[in-house]
C-alpha positions in Angstrom: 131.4 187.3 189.1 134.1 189.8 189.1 136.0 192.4 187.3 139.9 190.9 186.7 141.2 193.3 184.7 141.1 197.2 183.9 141.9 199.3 181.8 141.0 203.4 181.9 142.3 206.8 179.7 141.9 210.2 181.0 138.1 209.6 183.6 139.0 212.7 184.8 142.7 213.1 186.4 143.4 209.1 185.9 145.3 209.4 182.8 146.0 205.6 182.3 145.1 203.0 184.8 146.4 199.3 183.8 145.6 197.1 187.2 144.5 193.3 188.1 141.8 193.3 190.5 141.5 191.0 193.2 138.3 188.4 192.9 137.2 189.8 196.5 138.5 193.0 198.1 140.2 195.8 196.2 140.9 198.9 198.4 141.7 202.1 197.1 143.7 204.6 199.0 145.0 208.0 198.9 144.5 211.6 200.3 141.5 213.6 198.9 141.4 214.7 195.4 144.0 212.1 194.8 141.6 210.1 192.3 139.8 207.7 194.5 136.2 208.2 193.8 137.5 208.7 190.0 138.4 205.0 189.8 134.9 204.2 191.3 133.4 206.6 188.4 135.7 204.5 185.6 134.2 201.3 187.2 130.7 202.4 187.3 130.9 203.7 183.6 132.0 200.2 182.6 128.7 198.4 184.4 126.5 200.7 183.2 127.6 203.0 180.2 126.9 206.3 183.0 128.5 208.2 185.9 127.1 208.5 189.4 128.6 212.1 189.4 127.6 213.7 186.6 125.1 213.2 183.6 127.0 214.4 180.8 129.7 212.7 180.2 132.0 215.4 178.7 133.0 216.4 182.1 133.7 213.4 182.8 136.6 213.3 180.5 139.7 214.7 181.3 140.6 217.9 180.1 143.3 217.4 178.0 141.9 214.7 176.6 138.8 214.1 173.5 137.5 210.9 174.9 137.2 208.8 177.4 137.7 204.8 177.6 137.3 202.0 180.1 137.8 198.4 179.2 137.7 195.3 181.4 137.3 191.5 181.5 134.1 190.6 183.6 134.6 186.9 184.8 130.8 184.9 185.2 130.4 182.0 187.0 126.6 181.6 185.9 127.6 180.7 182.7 131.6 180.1 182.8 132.4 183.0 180.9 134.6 185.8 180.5 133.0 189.3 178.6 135.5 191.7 177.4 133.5 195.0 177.8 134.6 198.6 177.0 133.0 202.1 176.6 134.1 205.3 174.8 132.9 208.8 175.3 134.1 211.6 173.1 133.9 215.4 173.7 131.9 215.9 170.7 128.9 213.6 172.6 129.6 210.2 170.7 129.1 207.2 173.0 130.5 203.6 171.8 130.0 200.6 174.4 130.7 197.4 173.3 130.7 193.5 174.4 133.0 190.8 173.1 133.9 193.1 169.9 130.1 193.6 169.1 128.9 197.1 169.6 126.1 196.9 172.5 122.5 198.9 171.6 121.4 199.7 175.1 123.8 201.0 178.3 121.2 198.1 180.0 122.9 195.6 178.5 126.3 196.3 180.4 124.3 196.3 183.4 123.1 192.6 182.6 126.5 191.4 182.3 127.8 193.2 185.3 125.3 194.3 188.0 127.0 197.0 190.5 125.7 197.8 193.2 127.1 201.6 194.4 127.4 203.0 197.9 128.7 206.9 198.2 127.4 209.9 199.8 124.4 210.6 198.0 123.4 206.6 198.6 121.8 208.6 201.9 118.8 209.4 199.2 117.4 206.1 199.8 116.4 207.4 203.2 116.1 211.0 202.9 115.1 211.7 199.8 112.7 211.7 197.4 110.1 208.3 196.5 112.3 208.6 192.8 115.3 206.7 194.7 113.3 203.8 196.8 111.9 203.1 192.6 115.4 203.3 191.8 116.2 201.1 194.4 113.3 199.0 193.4 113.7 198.7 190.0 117.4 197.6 190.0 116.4 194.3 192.0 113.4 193.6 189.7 115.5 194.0 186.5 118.7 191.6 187.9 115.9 188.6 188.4 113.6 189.3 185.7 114.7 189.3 182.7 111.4 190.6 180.9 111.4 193.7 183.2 113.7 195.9 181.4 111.1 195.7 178.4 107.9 196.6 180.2 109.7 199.2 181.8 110.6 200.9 178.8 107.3 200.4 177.6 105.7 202.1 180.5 107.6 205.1 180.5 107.2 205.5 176.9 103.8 205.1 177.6 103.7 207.9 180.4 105.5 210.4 178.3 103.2 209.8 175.9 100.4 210.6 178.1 101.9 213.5 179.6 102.5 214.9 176.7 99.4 215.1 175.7 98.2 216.4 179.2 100.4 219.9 178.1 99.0 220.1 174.9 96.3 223.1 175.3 93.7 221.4 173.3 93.3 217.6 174.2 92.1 214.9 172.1 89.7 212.9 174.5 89.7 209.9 171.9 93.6 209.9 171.7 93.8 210.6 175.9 91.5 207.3 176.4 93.6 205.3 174.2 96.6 206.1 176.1 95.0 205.6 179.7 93.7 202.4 178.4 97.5 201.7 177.5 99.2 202.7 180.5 97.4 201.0 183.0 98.2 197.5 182.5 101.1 198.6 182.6 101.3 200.5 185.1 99.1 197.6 187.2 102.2 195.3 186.2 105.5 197.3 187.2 103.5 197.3 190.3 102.8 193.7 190.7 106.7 193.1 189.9 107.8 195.8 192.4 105.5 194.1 195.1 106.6 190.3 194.4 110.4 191.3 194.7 110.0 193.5 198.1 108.3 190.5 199.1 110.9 188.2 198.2 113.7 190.8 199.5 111.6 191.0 202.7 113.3 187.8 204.4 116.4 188.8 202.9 116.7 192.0 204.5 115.6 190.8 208.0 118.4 188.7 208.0 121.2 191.3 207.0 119.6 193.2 209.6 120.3 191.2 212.5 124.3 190.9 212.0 124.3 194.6 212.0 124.1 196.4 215.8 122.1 199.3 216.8 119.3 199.1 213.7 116.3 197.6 215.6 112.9 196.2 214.0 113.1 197.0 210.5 109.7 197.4 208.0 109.4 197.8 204.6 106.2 198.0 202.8 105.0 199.3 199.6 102.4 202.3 198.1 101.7 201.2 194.8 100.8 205.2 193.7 97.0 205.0 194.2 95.0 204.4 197.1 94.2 200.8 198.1 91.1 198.9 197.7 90.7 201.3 194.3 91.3 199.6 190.5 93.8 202.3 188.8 91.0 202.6 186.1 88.7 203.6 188.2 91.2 206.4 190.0 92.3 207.4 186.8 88.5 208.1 185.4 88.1 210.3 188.5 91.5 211.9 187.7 90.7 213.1 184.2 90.5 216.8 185.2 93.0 217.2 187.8 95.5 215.8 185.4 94.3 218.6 182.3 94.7 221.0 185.1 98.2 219.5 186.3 99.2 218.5 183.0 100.9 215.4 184.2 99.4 211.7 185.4 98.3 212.0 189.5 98.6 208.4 189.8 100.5 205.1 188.7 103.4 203.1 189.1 105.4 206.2 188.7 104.3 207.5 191.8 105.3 204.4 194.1 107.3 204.6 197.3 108.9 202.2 199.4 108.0 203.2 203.0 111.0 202.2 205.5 110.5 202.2 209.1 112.2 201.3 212.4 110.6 200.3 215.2 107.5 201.7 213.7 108.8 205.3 213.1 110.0 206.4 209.6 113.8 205.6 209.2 114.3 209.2 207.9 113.2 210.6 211.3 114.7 207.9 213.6 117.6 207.3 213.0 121.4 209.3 213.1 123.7 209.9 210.4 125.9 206.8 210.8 122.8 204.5 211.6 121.1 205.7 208.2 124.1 204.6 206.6 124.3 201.1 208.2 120.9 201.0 206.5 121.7 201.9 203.4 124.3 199.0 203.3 122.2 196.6 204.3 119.1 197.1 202.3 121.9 196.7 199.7 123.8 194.0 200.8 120.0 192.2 201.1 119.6 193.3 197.2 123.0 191.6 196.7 121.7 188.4 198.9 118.8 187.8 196.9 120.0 188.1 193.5 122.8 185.6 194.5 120.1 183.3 195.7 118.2 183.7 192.6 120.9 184.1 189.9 123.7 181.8 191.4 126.4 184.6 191.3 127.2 187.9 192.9 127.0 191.1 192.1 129.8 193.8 192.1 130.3 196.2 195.3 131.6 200.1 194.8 132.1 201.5 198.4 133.2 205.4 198.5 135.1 206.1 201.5 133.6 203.0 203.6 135.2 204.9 207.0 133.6 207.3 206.5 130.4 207.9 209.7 130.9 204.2 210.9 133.1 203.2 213.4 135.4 200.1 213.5 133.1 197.8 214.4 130.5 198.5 211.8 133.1 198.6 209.2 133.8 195.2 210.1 130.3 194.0 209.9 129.8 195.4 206.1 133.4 193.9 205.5 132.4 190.2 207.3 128.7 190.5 204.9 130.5 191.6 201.6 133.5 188.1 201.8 130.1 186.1 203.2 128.6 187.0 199.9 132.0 186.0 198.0 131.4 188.6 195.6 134.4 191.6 194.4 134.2 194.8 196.2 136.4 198.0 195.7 136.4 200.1 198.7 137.9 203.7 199.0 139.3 205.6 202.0 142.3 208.0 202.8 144.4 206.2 205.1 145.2 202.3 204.4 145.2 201.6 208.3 141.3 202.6 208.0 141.0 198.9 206.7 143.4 197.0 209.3 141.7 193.9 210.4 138.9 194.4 207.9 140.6 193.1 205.1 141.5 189.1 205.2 144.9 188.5 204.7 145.0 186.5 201.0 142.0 187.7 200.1 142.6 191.3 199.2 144.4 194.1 197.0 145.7 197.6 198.2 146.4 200.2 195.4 147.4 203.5 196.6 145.9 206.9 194.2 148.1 209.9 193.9 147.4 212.3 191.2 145.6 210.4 189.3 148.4 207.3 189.4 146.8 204.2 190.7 149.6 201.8 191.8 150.0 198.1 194.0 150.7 198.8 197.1 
């Protein structure tokens, strides 16, 4: 799968970007503030109807502008297709997306057609922060091989809120609090059940990205489900009744799952240095990107920001030698073009250099 062709108007200082994309490497490079991690941004709002920098879109959109669009052929392999997608964001707050001249319902549905996987400075989250970005993590794999996941997520948050809603509500209607417990935890028990048969699957994946990186040691993975084990989550939620009145929110569930990540037995977060945790981060993605190739006979789509970044040469070279062993399109970004000398294969790559918001072939 890859991108071929792009189109963007006024993403922030890139006015009007026409280019043809390479099937493998693209690298994008120019000084900061140039319009580098702008072209990622255009990309990203393609795949998945959203920014990575900013949720509203309106600042997104360049200032002398109204709207926003990107538009791009996606080429699949898994059927032989080509999708003509393309997103519009006005000022006013009116969002258009649509797929092969059909408007599309759902931001999900880009996602479906072209799964990205993005790498920038706040991918360091995975590690350091919060359990809402190893779900995140989580959640992406599960939806790219199961196709009914999308579905019972939706139907579990909506559940949750629901819930929690009621939870605020000064006076609480046991009767309609028991219906909605009794509702959210199959649920619940089933996110979980997906979440724990993809790490599982990922596990072996992972271990083997792992060992053509240097320097990581024994890596671990292992999941908390968001209740203690050997419990049922009916019977932890029957004990929680009052806590959660008092709280106003649900204590336990598959919203309060982690993914615990540990090297040589000590947590990753409090191992490791800052360029080690970023080797991490690209493999635990590059193993994401392994197994949905195995299961879905294609690749998924690579957004590097400023690759050169807190990794040396040699390290470089090992995410550049995974990412063409994966055959599947990446777009990288750095300041200098030398960054990528004897990363990039010769025939097998694209430069285009970013100044002021000008993306040209270089």
């Amino acid at each position: 799968m890859h991108i071929s062709h792009l189109e963007v108007h006024q993403v922030r200082n890139l006015k009007h970007v026409l280019i043809d994309c390479h099937s493998l490497a693209n690298v994008v490079y120019g000084v900061n503030g140039s319009g580098k991690t702008s072209f990622l941004e255009a990309l990203h709002l393609l795949g998945r109807g959203k920014s990575f920098r900013h949720r509203d879109l309106r600042l997104v959109i360049n200032h002398d502008a109204d709207d926003l669009i990107v538009s791009g052929k996606v080429e699949r392999q898994t059927p032989l297709r080509t999708h003509q997608l393309g997103v519009k964001r006005t000022r006013s707050g009116h969002f258009n997306a649509r797929m092969d001249g059909e408007s599309v319902q759902a931001a999900v549905q880009l996602a479906a057609i072209a799964p990205l996987q993005l790498i920038d400075a706040h991918s360091f989250d995975l590690l350091e922060g919060g359990p809402l970005q190893r779900r995140q993590f989580l959640d992406w794999g599960v939806f790219h091989v199961e196709p009914s996941y999308a579905d019972l997520w939706r139907r579990f948050q909506k559940t949750l809120k629901q819930r929690n809603q009621l939870l605020r509500h000064g006076r609480i209607d046991e009767d309609s609090l028991r219906i909605w417990t009794a509702e959210l935890i199959p649920l619940s028990e089933a996110i979980t059940r997906y979440r724990q048969e993809y790490l599982v699957g990922l596990a072996d994946h992972i271990e083997v990205v792992v060992d053509k990186f240097d320097g990581l040691g024994l890596l671990g993975v292992e999941y908390y489900r968001g209740w203690r084990d050997g419990c049922s989550l009916s019977d932890v939620m029957s004990g929680d009744v009052a806590r959660d009145k008092l709280l106003g929110t649900t204590s336990h569930g598959a919203q309060k799952g982690d993914l615990k990540i540990k090297v040589d037995g000590v947590s990753a977060s409090d191992s490791l240095s800052r360029g080690q945790t970023k080797l991490l981060v690209y493999a635990l993605k590059l193993a994401q990107a392994t197994y949905y190739r195995s299961k879905m006979g294609e690749s998924c789509i690579f957004l590097l920001d400023d690759l050169p970044a807190e990794l040396d040469h040699r390290h470089r070279r090992q995410v550049i030698d995974c990412l063409y062993d994966l055959d599947c399109q990446f777009f990288v970004t750095g300041v200098d073009r030398h960054d990528f000398d004897g990363l990039v294969r010769e025939n097998a790559h694209k430069m285009f250099y970013v100044e002021h918001g000008v993306v040209v072939a270089s």
